[in-house]
N, C-alpha and C positions, 0 to 999 in steps of 0.2 A: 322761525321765531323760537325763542329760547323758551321752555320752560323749566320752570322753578318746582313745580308739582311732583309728588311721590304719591304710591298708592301705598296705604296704609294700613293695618288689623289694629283690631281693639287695645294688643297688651304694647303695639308700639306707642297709641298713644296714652300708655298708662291707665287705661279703661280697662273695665270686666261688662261680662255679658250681661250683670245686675244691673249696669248703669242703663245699659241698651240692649232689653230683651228680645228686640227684632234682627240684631244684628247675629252674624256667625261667628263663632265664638273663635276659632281657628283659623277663619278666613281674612280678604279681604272687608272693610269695613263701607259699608253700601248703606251712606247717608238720608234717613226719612225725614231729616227734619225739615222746618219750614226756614231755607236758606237760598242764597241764592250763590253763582258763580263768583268766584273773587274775593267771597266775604271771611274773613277770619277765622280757620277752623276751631279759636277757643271761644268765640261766640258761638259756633254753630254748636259744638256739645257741651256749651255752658260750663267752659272753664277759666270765664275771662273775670270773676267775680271775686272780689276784695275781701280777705281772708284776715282776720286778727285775731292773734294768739293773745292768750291771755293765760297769766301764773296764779293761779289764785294759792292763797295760803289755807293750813288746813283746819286753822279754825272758823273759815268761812266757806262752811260749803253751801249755803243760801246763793252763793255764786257760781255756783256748778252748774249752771243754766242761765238761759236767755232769758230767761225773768228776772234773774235775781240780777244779773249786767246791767237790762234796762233800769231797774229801780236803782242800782247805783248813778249807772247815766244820768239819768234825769235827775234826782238828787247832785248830782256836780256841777250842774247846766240850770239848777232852780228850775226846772220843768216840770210839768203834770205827766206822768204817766201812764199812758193807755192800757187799761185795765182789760181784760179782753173774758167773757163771763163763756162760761162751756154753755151749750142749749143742744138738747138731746131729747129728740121727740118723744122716743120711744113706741113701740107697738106690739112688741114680738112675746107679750104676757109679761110674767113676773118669774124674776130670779129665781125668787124665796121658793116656786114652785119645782125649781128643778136642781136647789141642794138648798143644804145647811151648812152653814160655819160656824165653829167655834176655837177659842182659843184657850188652853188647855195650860201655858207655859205663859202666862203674865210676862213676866220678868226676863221675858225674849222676845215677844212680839205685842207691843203695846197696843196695836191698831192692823184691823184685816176688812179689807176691801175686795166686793166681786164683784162685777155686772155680766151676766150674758148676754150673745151675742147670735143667734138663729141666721139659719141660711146663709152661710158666710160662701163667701165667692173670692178664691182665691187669686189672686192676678198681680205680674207687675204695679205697683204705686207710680202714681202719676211721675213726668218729668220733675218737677217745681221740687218733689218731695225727693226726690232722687238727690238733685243737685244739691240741696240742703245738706242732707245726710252725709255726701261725699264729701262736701266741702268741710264737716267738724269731723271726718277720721272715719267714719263709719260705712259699712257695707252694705249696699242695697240687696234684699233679698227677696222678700214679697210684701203684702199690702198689707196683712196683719204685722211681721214682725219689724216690718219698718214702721209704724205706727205704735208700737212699742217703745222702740228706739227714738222716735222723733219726741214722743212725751217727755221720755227723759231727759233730754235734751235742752227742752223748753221749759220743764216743770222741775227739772232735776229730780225725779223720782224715779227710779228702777220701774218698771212693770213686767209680768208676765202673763204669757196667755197660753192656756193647755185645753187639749183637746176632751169635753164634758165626758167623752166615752172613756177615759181614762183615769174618770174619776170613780169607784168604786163604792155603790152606796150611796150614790149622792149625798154623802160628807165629807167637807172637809175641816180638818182636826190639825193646829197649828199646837205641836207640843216638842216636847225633847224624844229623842232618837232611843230606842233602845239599844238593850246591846246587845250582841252579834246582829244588827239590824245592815243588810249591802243594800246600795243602791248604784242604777248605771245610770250615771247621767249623760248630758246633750252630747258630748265627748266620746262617749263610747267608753267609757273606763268605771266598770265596777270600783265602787270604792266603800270600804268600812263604816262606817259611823257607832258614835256609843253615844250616852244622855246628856254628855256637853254640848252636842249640838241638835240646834233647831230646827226640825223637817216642818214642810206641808203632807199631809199625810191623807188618804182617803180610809175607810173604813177598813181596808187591810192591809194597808202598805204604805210606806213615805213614796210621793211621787214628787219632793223638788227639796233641794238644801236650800232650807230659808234664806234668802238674802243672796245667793252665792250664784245657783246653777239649776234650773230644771232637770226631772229625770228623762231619761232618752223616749218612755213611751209613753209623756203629755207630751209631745212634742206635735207641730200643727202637721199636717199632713194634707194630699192632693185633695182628698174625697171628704177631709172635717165638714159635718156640716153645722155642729154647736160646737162656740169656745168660749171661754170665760174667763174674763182680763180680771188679773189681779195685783191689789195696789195694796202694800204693807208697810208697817215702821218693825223692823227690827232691832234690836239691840246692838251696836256700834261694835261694842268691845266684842260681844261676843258672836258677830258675824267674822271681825278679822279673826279671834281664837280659830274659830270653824276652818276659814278658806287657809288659812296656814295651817292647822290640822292636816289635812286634806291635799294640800299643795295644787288648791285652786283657787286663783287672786281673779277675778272678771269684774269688768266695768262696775257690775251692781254693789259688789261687796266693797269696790273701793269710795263707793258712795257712801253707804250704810255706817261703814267702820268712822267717816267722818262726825257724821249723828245730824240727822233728817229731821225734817219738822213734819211732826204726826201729823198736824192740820191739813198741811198738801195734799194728804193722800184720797180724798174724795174729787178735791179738785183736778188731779191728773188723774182719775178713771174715767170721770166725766168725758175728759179734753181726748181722751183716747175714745168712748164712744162718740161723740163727735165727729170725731175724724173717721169712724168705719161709716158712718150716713154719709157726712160730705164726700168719699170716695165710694161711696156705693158699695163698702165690702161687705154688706151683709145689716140685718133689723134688729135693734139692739132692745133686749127687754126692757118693761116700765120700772122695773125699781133697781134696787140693788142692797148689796149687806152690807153691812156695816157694823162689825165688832170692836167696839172703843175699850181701851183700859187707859189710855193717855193720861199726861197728869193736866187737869184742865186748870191750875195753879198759875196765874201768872205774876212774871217777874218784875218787880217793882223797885227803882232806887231813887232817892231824892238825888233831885237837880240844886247841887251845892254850888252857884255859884262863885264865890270865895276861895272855897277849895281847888276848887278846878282851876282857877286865875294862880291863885299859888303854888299850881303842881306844875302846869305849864308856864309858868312868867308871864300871862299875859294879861290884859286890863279886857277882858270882853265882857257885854252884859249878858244878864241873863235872857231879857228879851232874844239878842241874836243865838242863845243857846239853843233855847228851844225853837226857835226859827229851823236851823240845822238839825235840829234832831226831827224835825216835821215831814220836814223834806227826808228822811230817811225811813220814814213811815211810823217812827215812835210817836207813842201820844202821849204830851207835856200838859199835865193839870192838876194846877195849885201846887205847884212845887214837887210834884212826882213824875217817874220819866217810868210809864206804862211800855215795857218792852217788849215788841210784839215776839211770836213763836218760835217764825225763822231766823230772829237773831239768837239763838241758844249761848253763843260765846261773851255776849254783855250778862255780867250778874254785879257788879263794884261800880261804883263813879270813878275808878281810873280807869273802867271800861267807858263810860259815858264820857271822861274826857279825851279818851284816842279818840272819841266819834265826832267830836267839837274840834280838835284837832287839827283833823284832816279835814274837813267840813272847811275851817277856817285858811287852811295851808300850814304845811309844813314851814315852806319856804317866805311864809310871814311873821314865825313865832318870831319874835326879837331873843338876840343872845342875851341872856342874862347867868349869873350866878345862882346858884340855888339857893332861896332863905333857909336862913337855920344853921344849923352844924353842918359845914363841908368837910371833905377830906382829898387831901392834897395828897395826888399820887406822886413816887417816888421810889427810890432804891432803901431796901435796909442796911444795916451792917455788912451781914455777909453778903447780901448781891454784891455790891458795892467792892467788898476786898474780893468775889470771885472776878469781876472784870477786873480791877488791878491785876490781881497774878496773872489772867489770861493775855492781859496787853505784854509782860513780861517774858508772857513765853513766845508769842508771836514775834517781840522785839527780839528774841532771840533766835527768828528763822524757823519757828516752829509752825505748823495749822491745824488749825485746830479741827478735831472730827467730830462726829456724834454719835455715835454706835446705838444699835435694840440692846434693851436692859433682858432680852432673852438669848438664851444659848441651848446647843447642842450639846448634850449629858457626857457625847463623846469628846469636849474639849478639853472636858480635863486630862485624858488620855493623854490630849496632842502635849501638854503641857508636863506630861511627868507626874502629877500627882498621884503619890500614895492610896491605894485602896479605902487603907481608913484616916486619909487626913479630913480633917476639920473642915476644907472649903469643898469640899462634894458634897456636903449638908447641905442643899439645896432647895427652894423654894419650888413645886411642883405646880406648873398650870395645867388649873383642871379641864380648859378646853382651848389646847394650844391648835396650831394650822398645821401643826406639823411635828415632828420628833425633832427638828432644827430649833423649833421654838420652844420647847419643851418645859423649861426649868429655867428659872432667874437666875444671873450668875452674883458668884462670890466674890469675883475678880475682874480686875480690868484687864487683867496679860490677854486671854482668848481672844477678847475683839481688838484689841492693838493689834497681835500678832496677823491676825485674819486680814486687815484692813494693807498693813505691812506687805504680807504675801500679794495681794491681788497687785498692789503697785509694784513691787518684785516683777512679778507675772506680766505685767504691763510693758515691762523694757524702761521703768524710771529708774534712772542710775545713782540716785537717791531721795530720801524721804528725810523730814522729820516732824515728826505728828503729837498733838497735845491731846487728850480728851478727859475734863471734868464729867465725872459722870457718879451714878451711886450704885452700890454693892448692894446684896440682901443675902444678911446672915439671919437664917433662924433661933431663935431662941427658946429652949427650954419654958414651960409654962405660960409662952405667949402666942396667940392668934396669929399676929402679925409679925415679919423680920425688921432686925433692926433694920434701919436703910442707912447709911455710911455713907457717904463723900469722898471719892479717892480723887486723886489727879496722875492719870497715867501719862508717861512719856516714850516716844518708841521713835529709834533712826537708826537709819545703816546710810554709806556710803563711803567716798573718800576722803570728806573730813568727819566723818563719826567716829569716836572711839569712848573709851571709858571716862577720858579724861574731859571732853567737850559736854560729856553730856553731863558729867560732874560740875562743869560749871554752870550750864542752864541751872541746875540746882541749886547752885549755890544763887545764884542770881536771884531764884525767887525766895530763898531765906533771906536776902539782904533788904531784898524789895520787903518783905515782912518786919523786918526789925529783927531778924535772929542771927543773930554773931555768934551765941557762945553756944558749940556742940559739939558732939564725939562723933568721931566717924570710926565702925567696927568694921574690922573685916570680917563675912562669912562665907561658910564651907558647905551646909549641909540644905541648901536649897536645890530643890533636884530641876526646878527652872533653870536656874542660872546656871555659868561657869563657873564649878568648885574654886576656881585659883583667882576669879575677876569680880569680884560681887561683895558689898559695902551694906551697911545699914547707917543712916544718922539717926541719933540720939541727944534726945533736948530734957536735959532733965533726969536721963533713965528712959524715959518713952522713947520710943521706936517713933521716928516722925516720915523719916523714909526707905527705901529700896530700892538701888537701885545696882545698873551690874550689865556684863553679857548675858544675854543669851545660851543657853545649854545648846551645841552644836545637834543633838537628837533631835531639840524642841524646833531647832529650825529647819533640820530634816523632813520632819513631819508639815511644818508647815511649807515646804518646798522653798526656802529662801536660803538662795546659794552666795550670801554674806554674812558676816559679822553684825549680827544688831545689836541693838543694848536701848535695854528698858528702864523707868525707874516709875517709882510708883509712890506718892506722897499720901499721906492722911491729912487730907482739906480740912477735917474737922481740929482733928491736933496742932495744923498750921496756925489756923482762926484764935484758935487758941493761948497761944505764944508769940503770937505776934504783936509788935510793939502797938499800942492806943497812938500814941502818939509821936511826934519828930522832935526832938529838942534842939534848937537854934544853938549854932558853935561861931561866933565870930570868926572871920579871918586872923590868921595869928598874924601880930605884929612882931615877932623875932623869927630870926632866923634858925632855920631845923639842921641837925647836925645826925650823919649819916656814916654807918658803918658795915661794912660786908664780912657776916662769920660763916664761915667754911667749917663744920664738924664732923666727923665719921661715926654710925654707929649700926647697927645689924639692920640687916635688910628690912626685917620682918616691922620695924618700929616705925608706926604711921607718919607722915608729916605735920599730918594737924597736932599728935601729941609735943612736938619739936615747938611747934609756933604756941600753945598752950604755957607750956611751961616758960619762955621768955614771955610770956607776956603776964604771967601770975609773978618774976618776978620784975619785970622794968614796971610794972603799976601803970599810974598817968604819967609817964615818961615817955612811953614809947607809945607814937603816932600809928606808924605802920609794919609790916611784914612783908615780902616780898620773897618769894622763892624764885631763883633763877637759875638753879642748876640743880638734877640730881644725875649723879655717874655712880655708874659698875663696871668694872672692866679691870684693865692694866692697875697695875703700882695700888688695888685697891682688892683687900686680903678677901679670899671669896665666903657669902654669905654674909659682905659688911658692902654700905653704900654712902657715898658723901654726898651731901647735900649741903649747899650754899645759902645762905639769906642775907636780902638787902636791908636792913633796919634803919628807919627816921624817927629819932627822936627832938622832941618839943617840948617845953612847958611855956607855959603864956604869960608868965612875968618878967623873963628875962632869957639874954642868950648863953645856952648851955655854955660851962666851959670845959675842954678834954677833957679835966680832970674828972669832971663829973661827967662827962659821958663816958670816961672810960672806967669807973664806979660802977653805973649801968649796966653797962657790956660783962662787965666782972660777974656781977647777981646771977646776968642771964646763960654766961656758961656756965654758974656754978648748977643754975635749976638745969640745963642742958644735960650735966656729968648724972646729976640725978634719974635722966630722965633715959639716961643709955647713951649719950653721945659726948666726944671730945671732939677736943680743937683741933683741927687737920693740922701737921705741922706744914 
């Protein structure tokens, strides 16, 4: 006969020896419980039980516990909720007679709870309490401090229990930390403390970081024979200040940092001596301490509701409001919503209408419009013209990227810049990740180029990349840099050259409404190539740049091509850009065309050529059309002839020769002006 059976140890099936203190910790795993042959090994060690995760948000920590679940349950279900009362015989005398507490530090510990606990008898916790604990994340360890752990759990209160011999004095003194004051807590890690943070302390020494960590020598030990559970409200804020201080986050402090309800804290020391009787771990004294500074203040908001119906769109009465707020454990009377302790996050009626809200469903508000003044989202101006140009340059085989507005202080290096140029004034972050991150840049070139390289680096046998992005120049007498809008452009490959990328450019000044500009040649940019590099000018302003690449710049960047960059000012585009499109009918005559061929020095731009025929044919002349420029043969050197096709129009009537050749006359005469003649 086949079997299916393996013999198994603790950690293969994911157990420790807490779960199952009889078992060998290392060995085979030799089953005591009450099972039989064949039965299901996650019944037999009670793994077979239905686990639900739950997100709680962090202004509700009333639900960081199985009380606080149930009373939403039942509130969602209209059910009564089993209130379950602590009952604590007592016998083992009184507290009071074997310490005092006081608290010292207000304004850190609102409320201090003790009961002791005589003849305590150390031992594994039952099964039932085992399985509990394991199944919400937690370690079984022994009967006091898993009775610790289970309160909290239940009650969402932290507790702690330290051994009375390690209290000094029989006082305990809840105040601020001195300074140079160590303590070694549960951890084994001496650590620092000064008067921001809140100890428990006995008469000569702190023996627990409030809220956070007991010290190493209350801790319970084999031979305890008195200990003393304690139940406190700490200060939120200044429990997390503490455990980040410290660089110790634990269960407790991520409770406290939430903000606890002081009221609980009687009721879960109670619930904890309780459970040392019902486990027989020991005789728990007749009284207990009880140091309050709480604010016994309660929080009150009328039940509007009108307001509530027109905050949410819904038509609900007030009757079913406070129905839902009942069932939630508010108390609704005569138009006030009595808001109990551990809801601390309700203090507004748009807190009380989330509560009616969801009470009522989400998934029943009806869609409506908001009464009152709406506001209609949308695009402004310049979004609006930024995706224009961006579809322009995508239309033009561009992609667009998005670079960190941080850089590396050595990019200006890779880039050539001068020691003392103007863009190494740089914006300094004061708690960057890195020396890569270091400083805002001035410029778009470093991350073009960067972005450039890596696809170089890749084996892509061409690129060409868009990025709208903004600069930060510092300014003299200002806090802040300016912030700038550039539009960088970067490509290499077999169809990139000066002239391709010259016209993406030009493509987004037309998309703009911008016809009329200069185009300069420059020299003394230590980026670019001395002999390939352009600026346009609209007006006088500088509106772009663009050019090769300096052969060093791309050295440095390890790109073994020809790139070319150009860089536009977004804001100065925005700016000169046409508002609006003026409607031009189709012409009804016919256009009448001629092709002038002129020679004149190399160095004289083309746009200044097309400029001047076009300042003098007026609204004559439709278009321009370059189709040819040569150097070479039969063409005297340091001179270059260049061709243009010209159409001209007017909309009244069809030109005649004579007057197109009038025309044509004006324009080589602004030609001859302008450095060029008639090729013969």
């Amino acid at each position: 006969m086949v079997s299916n059976g393996m013999l198994c140890s603790l950690g293969e099936l994911g157990l420790a020896q807490a779960d199952f203190p009889y078992a060998v910790e290392d060995g085979i795993f030799i089953l005591q419980e009450d099972c039989t042959p064949g039965e299901d090994i996650r019944k037999a060690v009670g793994l077979d039980d239905v686990i639900v995760e739950f997100e709680i948000t962090p202004n509700r920590p009333d639900c960081l516990s199985v009380i606080g679940l149930a009373r939403e349950a039942a509130a969602a279900y209209r059910e009564p909720r089993k209130v379950h009362i602590p009952v604590v015989r007592g016998s083992a005398g009184k507290t009071s007679d074997l310490l005092a507490a006081s608290i010292e530090a207000p304004e850190l510990c609102s409320r201090y709870c003790a009961r002791a606990v005589k003849r305590v008898h150390i031992k594994p916790s039952p099964r039932w309490m085992r399985e509990r604990l394991r199944a919400a994340g937690v370690r079984p360890i022994n009967n006091i401090v898993d009775i610790t752990n289970y309160v909290m759990l239940e009650y969402g209160q932290p507790l702690h229990a330290f051994d009375v011999r390690s209290i000094a004095g029989g006082t305990i003194r809840v105040r601020r930390a001195q300074a140079g004051e160590r303590i070694t807590t549960l951890d084994g890690v001496e650590r620092s403390l000064d008067p921001s943070i809140c100890v428990i302390a006995d008469a000569e020494k702190p023996v627990a970081v409030a809220g956070v960590m007991g010290g190493e020598h209350s801790g319970i030990l084999s031979d305890t024979d008195t200990i003393v559970f304690e139940a406190a409200m700490f200060s939120g804020s200044d429990v997390r200040l503490a455990a980040k201080k410290l660089g110790l986050r634990t269960e407790a402090s991520g409770r406290f940092e939430k903000g606890l309800d002081a009221a609980t804290t009687p009721d879960a020391l109670m619930r904890a001596c309780e459970l040392v009787e019902l486990l027989g771990a020991g005789v728990v004294c007749d009284d207990y301490l009880d140091v309050n500074h709480s604010s016994k203040t309660e929080t009150t908001v009328a039940l509007e509701s009108d307001w509530i119906n027109g905050f949410l769109g819904t038509s609900l009465t007030s009757v079913f409001m406070a129905d839902a707020l009942t069932h939630l454990e508010f108390t609704v009377k005569d138009g006030v919503v009595h808001v109990p302790s551990f809801r601390g996050d309700v203090a507004h009626k748009a807190d009380v209408a989330e509560e009616v809200a969801r009470m009522f469903g989400y998934n029943q508000i009806p869609i409506t419009v908001t009464l009152g003044a709406t506001t209609q989202g949308g695009l402004n101006a310049k979004q609006r013209f930024e995706k224009k140009i961006g579809a322009v340059a995508r239309a033009a085989g561009l992609s667009e990227i998005t670079a960190y507005s941080f850089l590396n202080p050595r990019a200006y290096d890779l880039i050539r810049l001068p020691p003392n140029d103007a863009l190494r004034n740089s914006v300094k972050i004061s708690n960057p990740l890195g020396e890569e991150t270091s400083i805002l840049r001035t410029t778009l070139l470093p991350s073009m180029l960067d972005i450039l390289s890596r696809n170089y680096a890749s084996r892509n046998l061409e690129a060409g990349l868009y990025e709208c992005g903004t600069v930060y120049r510092p300014k003299a007498g200002q806090e802040l840099p300016d912030e700038v809008q550039k539009i960088q452009i970067g490509m290499y490959g077999e169809d990139a050259d000066y002239f391709a990328l010259k016209g993406v450019v030009e493509d987004i000044l037309a998309d703009a409404g911008i016809d009329d500009f200069d185009v300069e040649r420059v020299t003394d940019l230590p980026s670019y190539h001395p002999g390939r590099c352009a600026r346009i000018l609209v007006n006088g302003d500088v509106l772009a740049l663009l050019g090769e690449v300096h052969p060093q710049v791309l050295e440095n960047y390890e790109i073994g091509v020809r790139t070319y960059v150009a860089e536009i000012d977004f804001t100065m585009l925005l700016a000169h850009a046409r508002e609006n499109a003026s409607y031009r009918p189709l012409p009804k005559f016919p256009a009448t065309t001629r092709d002038i061929a002129v020679l004149c020095d190399a160095s004289i731009p083309v746009l200044t050529l097309e400029k001047a025929m076009r300042d003098a044919a007026k609204n004559t002349l439709e278009s321009i059309r370059l189709f040819d420029v040569y150097q070479g043969q039969q063409i005297d050197p340091g001179k270059k002839s260049v061709a243009f096709s010209i159409t001209l129009r007017v909309p009244d009537h069809t030109l005649t020769d004579k007057e197109a050749d009038a025309v044509v006359k004006k324009m080589l005469a602004a030609l001859e002006k302008a450095g060029a003649v008639l090729r013969a």
